[in-house]
C-alpha positions as CSV (number, residue, x, y, z in Angstrom):
1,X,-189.2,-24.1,-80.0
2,X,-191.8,-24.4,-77.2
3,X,-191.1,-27.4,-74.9
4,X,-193.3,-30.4,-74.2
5,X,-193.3,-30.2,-70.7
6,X,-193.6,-27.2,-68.3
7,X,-191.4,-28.3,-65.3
8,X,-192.9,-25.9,-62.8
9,X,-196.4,-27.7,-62.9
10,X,-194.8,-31.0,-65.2
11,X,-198.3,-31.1,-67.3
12,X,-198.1,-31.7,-71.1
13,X,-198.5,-28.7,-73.4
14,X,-201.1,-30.5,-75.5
15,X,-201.9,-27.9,-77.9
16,X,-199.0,-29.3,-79.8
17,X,-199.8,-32.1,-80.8
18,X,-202.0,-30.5,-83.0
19,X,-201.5,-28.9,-86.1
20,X,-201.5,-24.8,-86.5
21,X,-204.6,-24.7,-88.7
22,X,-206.5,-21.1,-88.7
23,X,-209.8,-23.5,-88.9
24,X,-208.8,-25.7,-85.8
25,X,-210.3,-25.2,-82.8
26,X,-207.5,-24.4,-80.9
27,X,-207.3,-21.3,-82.2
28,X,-210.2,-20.3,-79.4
29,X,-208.9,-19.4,-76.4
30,X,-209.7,-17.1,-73.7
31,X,-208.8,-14.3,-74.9
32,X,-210.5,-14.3,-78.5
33,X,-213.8,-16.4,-77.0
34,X,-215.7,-13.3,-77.1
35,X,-215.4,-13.2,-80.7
36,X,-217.1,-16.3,-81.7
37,X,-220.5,-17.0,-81.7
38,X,-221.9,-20.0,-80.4
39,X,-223.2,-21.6,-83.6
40,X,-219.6,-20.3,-85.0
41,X,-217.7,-22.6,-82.1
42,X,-220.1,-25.5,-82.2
43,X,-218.9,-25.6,-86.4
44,X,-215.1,-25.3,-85.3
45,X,-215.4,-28.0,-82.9
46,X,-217.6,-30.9,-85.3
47,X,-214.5,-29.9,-87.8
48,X,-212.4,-30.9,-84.8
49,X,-214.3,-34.1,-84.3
50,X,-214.0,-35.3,-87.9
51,X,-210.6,-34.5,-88.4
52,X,-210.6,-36.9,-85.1
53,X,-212.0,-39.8,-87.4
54,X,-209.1,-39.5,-89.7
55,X,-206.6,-40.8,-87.2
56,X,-205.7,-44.4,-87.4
57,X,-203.4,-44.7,-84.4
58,X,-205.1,-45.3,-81.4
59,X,-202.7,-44.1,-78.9
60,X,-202.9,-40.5,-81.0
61,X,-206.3,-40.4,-81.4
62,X,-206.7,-40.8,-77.2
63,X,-204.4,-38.5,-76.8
64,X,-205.9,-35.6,-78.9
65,X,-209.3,-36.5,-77.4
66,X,-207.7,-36.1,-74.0
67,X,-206.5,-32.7,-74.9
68,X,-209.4,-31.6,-76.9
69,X,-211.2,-32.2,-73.3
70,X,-209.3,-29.9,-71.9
71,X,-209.0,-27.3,-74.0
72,X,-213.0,-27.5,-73.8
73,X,-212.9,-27.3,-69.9
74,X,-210.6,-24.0,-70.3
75,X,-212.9,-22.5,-72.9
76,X,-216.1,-23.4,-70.4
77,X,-214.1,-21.5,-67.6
78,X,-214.6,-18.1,-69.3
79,X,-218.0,-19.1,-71.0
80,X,-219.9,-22.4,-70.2
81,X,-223.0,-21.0,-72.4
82,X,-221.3,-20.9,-75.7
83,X,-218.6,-24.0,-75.4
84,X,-219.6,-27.4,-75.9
85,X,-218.3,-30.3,-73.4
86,X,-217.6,-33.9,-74.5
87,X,-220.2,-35.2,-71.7
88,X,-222.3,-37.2,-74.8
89,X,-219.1,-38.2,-76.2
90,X,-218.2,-40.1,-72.5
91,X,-221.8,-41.2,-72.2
92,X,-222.3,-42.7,-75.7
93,X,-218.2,-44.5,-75.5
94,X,-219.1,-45.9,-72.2
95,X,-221.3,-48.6,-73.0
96,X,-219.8,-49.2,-77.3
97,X,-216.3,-49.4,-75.4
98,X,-217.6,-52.4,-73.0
99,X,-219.4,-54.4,-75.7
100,X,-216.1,-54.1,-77.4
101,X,-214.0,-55.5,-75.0
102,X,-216.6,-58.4,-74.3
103,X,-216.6,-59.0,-77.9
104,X,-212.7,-59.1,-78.6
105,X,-211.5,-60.5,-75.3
106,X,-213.0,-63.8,-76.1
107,X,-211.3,-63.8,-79.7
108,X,-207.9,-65.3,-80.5
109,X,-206.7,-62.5,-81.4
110,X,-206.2,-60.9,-78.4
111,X,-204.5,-57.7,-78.3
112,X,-204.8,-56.8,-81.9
113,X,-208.8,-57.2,-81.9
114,X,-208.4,-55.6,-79.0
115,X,-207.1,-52.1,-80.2
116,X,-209.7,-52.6,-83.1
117,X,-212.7,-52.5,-80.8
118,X,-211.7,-49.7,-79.1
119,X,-210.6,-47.3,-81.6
120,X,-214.3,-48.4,-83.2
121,X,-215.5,-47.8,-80.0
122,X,-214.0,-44.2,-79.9
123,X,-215.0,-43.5,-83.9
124,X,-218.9,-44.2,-82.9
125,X,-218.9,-41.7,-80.1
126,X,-217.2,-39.1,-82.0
127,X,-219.6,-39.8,-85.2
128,X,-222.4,-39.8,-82.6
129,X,-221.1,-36.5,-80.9
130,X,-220.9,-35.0,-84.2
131,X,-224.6,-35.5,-85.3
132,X,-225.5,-35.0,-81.5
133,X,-223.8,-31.0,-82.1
134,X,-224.9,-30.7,-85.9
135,X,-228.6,-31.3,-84.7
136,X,-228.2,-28.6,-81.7
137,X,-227.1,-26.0,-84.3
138,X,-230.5,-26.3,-86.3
């Protein structure tokens, strides 16, 4: 079994926290970039991104975002052409994630419509990122 944590640079392996789907998008990597085209990795990663919207926890669903990021920014190492970045995705949550926390902190539910807003924050950027790379393939 592969360990969470290499202890030489103490970074999280965050490829596995995801499932080992032929389909998923981490089965790009540096090596096998070259054999995708760009409209083929632009489908991958929406399929990513809606698979995103199925998670209810919001401390996963950060989490897989955090390493989906990265993944992306190892990809755009070898080829920054043909791999997409989650720059929309940060520029649409920005704003969505502020009005939520304006609108829940003055609740009295505290906390709990707390975590709402947010992960609604996060599932409006990743629906907007979606149509946002959809509309780039046509």
């Amino acid at each position: 079994m592969e360990k969470m944590f290499n202890h030489e640079i103490l970074r999280l392996n965050k490829s596995l926290l995801f499932q080992d789907d032929e389909n998923s998008f981490y089965k790009i990597n540096n090596e096998n970039l070259h054999q995708f085209s760009r409209k083929k990795i632009v489908e991958i990663f929406c399929t990513e991104l809606k698979y995103l919207l199925e998670i209810d926890d919001l401390v996963e669903l950060v989490k897989r975002i955090d390493s989906l990021e990265y993944h992306l920014e190892t990809l755009r190492e070898e080829n920054e052409k043909n791999v997409p970045n989650l720059d929309d995705f940060f520029r649409v949550l920005s704003p969505v994630l502020m009005r939520a926390i304006v609108e829940n902190i003055e609740t009295n539910k505290g906390r709990e419509a707390l975590h709402q807003g947010f992960q609604e924050s996060i599932r409006i950027s990743i629906e907007e990122e979606i149509h946002i790379w959809q509309e780039k393939l046509l």
